[in-house]
C-alpha positions as CSV (number, residue, x, y, z in Angstrom):
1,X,60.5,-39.3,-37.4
2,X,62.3,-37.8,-34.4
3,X,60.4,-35.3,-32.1
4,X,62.2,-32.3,-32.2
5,X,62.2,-30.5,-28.2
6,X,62.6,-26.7,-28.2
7,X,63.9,-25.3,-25.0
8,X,62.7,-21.8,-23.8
9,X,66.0,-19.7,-22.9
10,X,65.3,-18.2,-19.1
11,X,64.7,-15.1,-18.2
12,X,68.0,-13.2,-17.2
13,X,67.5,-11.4,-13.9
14,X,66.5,-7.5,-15.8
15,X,63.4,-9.5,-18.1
16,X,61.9,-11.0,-14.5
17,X,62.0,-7.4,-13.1
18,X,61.1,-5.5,-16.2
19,X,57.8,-7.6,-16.4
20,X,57.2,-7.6,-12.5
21,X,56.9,-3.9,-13.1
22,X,54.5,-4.3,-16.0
23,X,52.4,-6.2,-13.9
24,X,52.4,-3.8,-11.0
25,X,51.9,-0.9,-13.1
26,X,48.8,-2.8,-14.9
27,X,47.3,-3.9,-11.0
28,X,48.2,-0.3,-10.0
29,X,46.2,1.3,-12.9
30,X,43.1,-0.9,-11.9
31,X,43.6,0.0,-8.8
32,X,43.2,3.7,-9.3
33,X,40.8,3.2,-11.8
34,X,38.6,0.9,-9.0
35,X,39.2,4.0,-6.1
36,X,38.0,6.6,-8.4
37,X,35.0,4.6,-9.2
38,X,34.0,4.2,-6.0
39,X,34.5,7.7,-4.1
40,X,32.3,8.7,-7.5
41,X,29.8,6.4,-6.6
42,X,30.3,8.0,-2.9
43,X,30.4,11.4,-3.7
44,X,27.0,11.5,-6.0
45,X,25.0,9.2,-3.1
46,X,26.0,12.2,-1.1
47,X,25.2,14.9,-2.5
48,X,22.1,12.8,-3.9
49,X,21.3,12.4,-0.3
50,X,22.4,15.9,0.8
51,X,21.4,18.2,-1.7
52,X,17.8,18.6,-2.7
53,X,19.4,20.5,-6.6
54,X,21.7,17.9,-7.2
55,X,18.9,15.3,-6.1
56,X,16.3,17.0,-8.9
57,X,18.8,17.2,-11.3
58,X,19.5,13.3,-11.1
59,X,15.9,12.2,-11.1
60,X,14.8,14.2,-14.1
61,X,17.4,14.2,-16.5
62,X,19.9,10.9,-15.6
63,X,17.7,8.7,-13.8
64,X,14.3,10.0,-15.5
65,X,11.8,10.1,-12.9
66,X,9.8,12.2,-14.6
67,X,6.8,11.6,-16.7
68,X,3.7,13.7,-18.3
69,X,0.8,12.3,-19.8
70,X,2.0,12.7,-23.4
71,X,3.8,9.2,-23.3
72,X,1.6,7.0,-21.2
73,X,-0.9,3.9,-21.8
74,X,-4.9,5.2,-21.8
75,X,-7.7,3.4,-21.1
76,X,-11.0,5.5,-22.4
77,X,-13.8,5.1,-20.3
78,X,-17.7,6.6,-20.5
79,X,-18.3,8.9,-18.3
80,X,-22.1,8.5,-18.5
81,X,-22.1,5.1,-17.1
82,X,-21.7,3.8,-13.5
83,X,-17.9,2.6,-13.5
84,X,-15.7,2.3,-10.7
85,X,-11.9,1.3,-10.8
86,X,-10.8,-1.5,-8.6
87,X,-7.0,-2.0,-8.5
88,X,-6.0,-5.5,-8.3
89,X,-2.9,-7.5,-8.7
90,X,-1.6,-6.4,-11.8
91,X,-4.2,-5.1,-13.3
92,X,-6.5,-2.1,-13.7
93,X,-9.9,-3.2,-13.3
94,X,-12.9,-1.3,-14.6
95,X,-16.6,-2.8,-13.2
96,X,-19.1,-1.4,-15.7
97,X,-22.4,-3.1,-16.5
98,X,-22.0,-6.5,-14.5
99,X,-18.2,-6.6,-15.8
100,X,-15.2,-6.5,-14.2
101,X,-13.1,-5.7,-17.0
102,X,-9.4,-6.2,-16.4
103,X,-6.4,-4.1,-18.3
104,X,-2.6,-4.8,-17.8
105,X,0.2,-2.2,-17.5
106,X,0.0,-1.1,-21.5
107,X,-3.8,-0.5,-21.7
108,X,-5.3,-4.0,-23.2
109,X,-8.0,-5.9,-21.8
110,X,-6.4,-9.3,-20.8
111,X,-9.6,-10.6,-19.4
112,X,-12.8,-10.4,-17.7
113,X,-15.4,-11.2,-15.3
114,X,-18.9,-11.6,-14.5
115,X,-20.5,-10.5,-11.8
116,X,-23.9,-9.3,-10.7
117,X,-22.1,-6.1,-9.0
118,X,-23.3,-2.1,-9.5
119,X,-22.4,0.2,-6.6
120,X,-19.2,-2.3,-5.0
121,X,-17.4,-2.3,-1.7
122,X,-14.5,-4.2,-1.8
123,X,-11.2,-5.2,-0.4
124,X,-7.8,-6.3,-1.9
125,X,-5.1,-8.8,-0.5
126,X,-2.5,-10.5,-2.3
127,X,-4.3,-12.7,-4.9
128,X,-7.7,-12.2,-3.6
129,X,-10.3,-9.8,-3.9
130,X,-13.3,-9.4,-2.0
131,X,-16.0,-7.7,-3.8
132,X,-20.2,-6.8,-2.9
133,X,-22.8,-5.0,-3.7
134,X,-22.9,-2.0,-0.6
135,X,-26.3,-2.0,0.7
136,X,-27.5,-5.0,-0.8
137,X,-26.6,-9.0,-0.3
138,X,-24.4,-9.8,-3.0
139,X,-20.9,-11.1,-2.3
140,X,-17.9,-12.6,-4.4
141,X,-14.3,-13.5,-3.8
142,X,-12.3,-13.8,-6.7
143,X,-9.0,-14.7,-7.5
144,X,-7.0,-14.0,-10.7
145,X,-10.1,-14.3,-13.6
146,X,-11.7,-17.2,-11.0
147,X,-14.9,-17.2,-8.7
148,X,-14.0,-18.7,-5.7
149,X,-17.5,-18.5,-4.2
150,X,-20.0,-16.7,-4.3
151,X,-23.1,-15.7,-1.9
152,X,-26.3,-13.6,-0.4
153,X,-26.3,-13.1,3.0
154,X,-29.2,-12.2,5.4
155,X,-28.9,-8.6,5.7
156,X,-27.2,-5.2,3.9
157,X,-23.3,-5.5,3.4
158,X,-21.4,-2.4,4.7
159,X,-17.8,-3.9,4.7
160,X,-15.9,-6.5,3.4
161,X,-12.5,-7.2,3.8
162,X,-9.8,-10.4,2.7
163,X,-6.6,-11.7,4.3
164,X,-3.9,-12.9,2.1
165,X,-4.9,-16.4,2.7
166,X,-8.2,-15.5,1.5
167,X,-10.4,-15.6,5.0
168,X,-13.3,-13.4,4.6
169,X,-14.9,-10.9,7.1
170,X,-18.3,-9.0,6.5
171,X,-20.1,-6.9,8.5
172,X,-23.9,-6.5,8.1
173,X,-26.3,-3.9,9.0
174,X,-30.3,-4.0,8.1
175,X,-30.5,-6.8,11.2
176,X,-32.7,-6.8,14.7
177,X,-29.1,-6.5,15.4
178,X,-27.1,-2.9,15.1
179,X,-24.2,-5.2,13.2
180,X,-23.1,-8.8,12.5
181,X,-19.7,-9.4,11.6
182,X,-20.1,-12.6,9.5
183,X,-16.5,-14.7,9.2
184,X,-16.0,-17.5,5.9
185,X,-12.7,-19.5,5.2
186,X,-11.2,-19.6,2.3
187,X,-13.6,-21.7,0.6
188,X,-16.7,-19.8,1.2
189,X,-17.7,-21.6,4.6
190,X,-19.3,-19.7,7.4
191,X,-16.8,-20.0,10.3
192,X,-19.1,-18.0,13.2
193,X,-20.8,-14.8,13.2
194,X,-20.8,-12.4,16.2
195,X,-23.5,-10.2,16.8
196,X,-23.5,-6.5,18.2
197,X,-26.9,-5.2,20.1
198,X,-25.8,-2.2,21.1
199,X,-22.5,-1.2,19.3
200,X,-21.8,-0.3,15.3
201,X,-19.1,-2.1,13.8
202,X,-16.7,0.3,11.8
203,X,-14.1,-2.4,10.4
204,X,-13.2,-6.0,10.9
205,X,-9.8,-8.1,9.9
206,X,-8.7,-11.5,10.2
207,X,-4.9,-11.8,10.8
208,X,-2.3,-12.9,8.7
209,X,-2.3,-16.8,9.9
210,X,-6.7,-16.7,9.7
211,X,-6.2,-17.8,13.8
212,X,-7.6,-14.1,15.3
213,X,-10.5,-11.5,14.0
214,X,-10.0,-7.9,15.4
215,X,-12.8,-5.8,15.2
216,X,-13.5,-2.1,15.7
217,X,-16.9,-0.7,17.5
218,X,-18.1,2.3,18.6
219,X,-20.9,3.4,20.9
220,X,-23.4,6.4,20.4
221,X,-25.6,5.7,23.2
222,X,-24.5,8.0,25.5
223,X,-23.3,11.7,25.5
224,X,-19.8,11.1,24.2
225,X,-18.9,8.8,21.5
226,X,-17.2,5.4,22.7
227,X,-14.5,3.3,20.5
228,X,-13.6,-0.4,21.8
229,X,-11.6,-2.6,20.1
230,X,-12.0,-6.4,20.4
231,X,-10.4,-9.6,19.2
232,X,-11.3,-12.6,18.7
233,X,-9.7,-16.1,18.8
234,X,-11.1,-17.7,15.5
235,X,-10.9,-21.4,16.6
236,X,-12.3,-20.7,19.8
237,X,-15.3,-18.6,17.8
238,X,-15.5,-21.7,15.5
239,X,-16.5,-23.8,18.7
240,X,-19.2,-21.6,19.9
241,X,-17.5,-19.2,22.0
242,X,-17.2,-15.9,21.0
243,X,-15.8,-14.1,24.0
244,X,-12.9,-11.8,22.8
245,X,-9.1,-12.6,23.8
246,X,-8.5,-8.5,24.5
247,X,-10.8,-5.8,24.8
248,X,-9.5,-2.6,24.4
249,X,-11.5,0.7,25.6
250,X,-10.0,3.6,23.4
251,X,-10.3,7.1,25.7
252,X,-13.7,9.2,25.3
253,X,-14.4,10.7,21.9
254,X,-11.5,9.2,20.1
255,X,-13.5,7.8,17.1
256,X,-11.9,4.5,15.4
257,X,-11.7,4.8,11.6
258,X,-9.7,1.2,10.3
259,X,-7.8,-1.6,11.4
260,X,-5.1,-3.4,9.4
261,X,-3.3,-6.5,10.4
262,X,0.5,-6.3,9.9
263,X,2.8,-9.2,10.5
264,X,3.4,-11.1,13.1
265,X,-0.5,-10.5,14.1
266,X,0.3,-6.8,14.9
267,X,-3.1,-5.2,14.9
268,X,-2.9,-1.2,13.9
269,X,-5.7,0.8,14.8
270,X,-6.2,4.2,13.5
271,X,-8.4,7.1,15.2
272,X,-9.4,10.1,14.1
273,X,-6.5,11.4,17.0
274,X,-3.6,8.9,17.1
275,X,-2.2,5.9,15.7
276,X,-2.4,2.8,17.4
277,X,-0.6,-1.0,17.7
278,X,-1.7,-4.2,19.3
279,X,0.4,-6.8,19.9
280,X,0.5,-9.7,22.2
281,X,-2.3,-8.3,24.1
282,X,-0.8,-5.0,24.9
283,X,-2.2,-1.7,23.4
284,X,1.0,1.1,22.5
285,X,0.1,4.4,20.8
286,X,2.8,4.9,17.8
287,X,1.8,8.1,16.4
288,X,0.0,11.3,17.1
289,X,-2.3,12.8,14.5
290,X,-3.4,15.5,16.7
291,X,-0.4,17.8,17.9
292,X,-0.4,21.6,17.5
293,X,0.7,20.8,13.8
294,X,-1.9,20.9,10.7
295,X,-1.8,17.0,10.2
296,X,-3.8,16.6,7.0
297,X,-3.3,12.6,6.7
298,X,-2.7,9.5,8.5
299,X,-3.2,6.0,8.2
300,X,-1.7,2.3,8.0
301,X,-2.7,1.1,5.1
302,X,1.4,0.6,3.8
303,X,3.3,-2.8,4.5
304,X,4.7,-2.6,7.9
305,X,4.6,1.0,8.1
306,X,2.7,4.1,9.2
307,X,2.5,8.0,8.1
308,X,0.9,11.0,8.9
309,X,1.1,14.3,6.8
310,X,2.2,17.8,8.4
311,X,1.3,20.8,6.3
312,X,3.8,24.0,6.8
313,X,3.4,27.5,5.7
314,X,5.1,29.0,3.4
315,X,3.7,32.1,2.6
316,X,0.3,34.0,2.9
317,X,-0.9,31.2,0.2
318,X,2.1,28.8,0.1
319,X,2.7,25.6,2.0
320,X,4.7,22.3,2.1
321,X,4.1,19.0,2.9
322,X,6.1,17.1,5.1
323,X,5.4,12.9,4.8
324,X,6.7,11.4,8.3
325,X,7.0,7.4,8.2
326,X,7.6,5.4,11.0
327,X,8.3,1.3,10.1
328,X,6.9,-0.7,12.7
329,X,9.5,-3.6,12.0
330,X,12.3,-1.9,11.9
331,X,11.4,1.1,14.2
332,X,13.2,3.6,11.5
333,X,11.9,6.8,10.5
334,X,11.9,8.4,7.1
335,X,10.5,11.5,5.6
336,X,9.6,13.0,2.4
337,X,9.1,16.8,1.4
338,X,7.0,17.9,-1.1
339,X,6.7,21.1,-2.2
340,X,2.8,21.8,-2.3
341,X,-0.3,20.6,-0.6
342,X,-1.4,17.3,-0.8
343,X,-4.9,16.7,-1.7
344,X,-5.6,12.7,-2.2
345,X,-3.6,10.0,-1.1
346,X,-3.3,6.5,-2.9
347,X,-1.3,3.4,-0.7
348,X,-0.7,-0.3,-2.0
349,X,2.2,-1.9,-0.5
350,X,5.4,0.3,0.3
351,X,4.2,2.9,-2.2
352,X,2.1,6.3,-1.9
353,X,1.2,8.5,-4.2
354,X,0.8,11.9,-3.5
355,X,-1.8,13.8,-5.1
356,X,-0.7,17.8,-5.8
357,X,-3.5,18.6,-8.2
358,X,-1.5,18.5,-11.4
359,X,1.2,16.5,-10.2
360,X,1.9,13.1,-8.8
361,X,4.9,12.6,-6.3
362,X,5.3,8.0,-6.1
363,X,7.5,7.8,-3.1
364,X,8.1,4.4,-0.9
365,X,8.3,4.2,2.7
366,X,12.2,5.0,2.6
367,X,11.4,8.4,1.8
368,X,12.4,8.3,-1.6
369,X,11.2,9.2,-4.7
370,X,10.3,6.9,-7.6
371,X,8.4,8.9,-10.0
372,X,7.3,12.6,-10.5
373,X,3.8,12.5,-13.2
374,X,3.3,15.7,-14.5
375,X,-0.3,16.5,-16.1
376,X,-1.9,19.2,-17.9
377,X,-5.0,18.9,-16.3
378,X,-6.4,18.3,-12.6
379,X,-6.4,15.1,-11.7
380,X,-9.5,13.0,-10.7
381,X,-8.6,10.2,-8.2
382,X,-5.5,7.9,-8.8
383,X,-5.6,4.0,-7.8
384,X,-2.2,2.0,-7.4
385,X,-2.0,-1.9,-7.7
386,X,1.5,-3.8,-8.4
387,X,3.5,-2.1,-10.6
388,X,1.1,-0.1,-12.3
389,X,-0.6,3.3,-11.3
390,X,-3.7,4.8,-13.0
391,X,-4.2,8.5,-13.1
392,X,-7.8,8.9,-13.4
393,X,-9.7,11.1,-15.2
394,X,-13.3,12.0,-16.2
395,X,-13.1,10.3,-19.8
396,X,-9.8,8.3,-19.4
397,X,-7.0,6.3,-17.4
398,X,-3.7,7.0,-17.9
399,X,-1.6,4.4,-16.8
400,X,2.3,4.8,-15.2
401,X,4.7,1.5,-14.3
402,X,6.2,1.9,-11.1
């Protein structure tokens, strides 16, 4: 059988061109097509950025950031009892009874823990949380639906607090001693304790790499109240010597409220008047909460970032809100304006949620908003954990995914 070879007759010069110019056309028209996509996508970040209507308009009805309470997970709740809500991880924990009763994003109890716990101070970091009974001697640090250790210490607890790696500060009142600041690893063993005679401790917090404890005192002795702010080098502490690394003496009648360790072992201490940072020895004040402006909030309890909250009249019984930011990494500034007064705010992460009474504004520390929650009654309290927010109530929790 002979294999029959079929030869393709060229292209004369006019077929090469004619299809050249489909080809252009069809690369032109994408082309186009690509450009106008583009200075669309331009144009509406824009005006989204720009333009507060256009901005509303987008979040409600195209990118639906708003939400009521007539399509949201509940969890029902009795009032009459003692429960508290602890966020944690991803859940919604409820502590009723001895159990700490823990409810995912949709409203079902996943699982649960026992723990002799009534009236509970606690702190949350990463996959730990810290948990004891205020006033009493009971402590636990759990992770996940596991008791890490548990214990009673010699005294009444009055703050806890948890690093991410799980390293454990308490401070203890009830003593021959005005406080001890009692410091554990992450298995539950007593590291060193340091003891105040003559000084109340108002917070302690072990850095993010468990090597320095910053704690926060004040003095009432005299006629003006006294803040210092010590810390201490944990390996050093370990061996016996508990001599702080830096002392800092905040000016007369500027009360310390909270520290929180940021990264890269920045310490950020927050008074009742300003907003400070330590880091490598070297106090620097960042923010101040106590300008001739109504500053209703301020804190650091965000990743990496700081805020304060500036109220501004409106009318004879109108006012806004202005959120300022500052990101202590980055050194940006961001702000969000919300059109009301702010009465509670909630922080986990790089989110806040701003409580209006009705309404709940979820921003991040961009200044953006991520969703509006619109209810039909007053709201309660709200608690945020990761990726889920619960709206509480008397009777109930309403749940929102972030």
């Amino acid at each position: 059988m002979k294999k029959v070879v079929e030869f393709k007759k060229p292209q004369t010069e006019n077929e090469a061109n004619n299809s050249k110019k489909k080809i252009n056309k069809k690369r032109l028209a994408i082309l186009i097509v690509i450009t106008i996509l583009v200075l669309a996508i331009i144009t509406t970040i824009a005006a989204y950025t720009s333009n507060k209507e256009f901005r509303n308009f987008m979040d409600r009805y195209i990118l639906q950031k708003d939400i009521t309470d007539e399509n949201v997970a509940v969890i029902d709740i009795d009032y009459d009892s003692n429960t508290n809500i602890i966020p944690y991880g991803r859940y919604i924990c409820i502590l009723a009874e001895n159990n700490l009763e823990q409810y995912n994003s949709s409203g079902k109890k996943e699982q649960e823990v026992k723990i002799e716990i009534n009236n509970p101070i606690y702190d949350v970091n990463g996959r730990y949380l810290v948990i004891g009974e205020k006033g009493s001697q009971k402590i636990y640090l759990i992770s996940g639906t596991q008791i890490i250790w548990e214990k009673n210490v010699d005294g009444n607890l009055s703050k806890v607090t948890v690093n991410r790696n799980g390293y454990v500060s308490t401070i203890i009142s009830g003593t021959s001693y005005k406080s001890v600041i009692v410091t554990y690893d992450d298995k539950g063993n007593e590291l060193f304790k340091s003891y105040l005679s003559n000084t109340t401790a108002i917070d302690a917090r072990i850095s993010q790499d468990n090597n320095y404890l910053g704690y926060a005192e004040i003095s009432t002795s005299g006629t003006v109240i006294q803040s210092n702010v010590k810390i201490i080098s944990v390996k050093e502490a370990a061996e016996k010597n508990t001599e702080p690394v830096f002392n800092y003496t905040a000016p007369q009648n500027s009360l310390i409220l909270r520290l929180k360790y940021q990264d890269k072992n920045r310490l950020i201490c927050v008074y009742d008047d300003s907003i400070h940072m330590i880091e490598s020895n070297i106090d620097v004040k960042l923010m101040d909460l106590q300008e001739d402006k109504k500053i209703t909030f301020g804190g650091a309890q965000l990743t990496n970032c700081i805020y304060r909250m500036v109220e501004e009249s409106t009318g004879p019984f109108t006012a806004n809100t202005n959120v300022e930011m500052y990101n202590i990494a980055t050194q940006k500034e961001s702000t969000y304006l919300v059109e009301g007064v702010v009465k509670h705010v909630a922080n986990y992460d790089n989110i806040m949620a701003l409580n209006l009474g009705s309404e709940v504004d979820f921003i991040n520390t961009s200044g953006w908003l991520i969703k509006r929650y619109t209810s039909r009654q007053e709201i309660r309290n709200i608690v945020i954990c990761d990726g889920i927010a619960g709206i509480i109530y008397r009777d109930k929790i309403e749940l929102i995914n972030l």
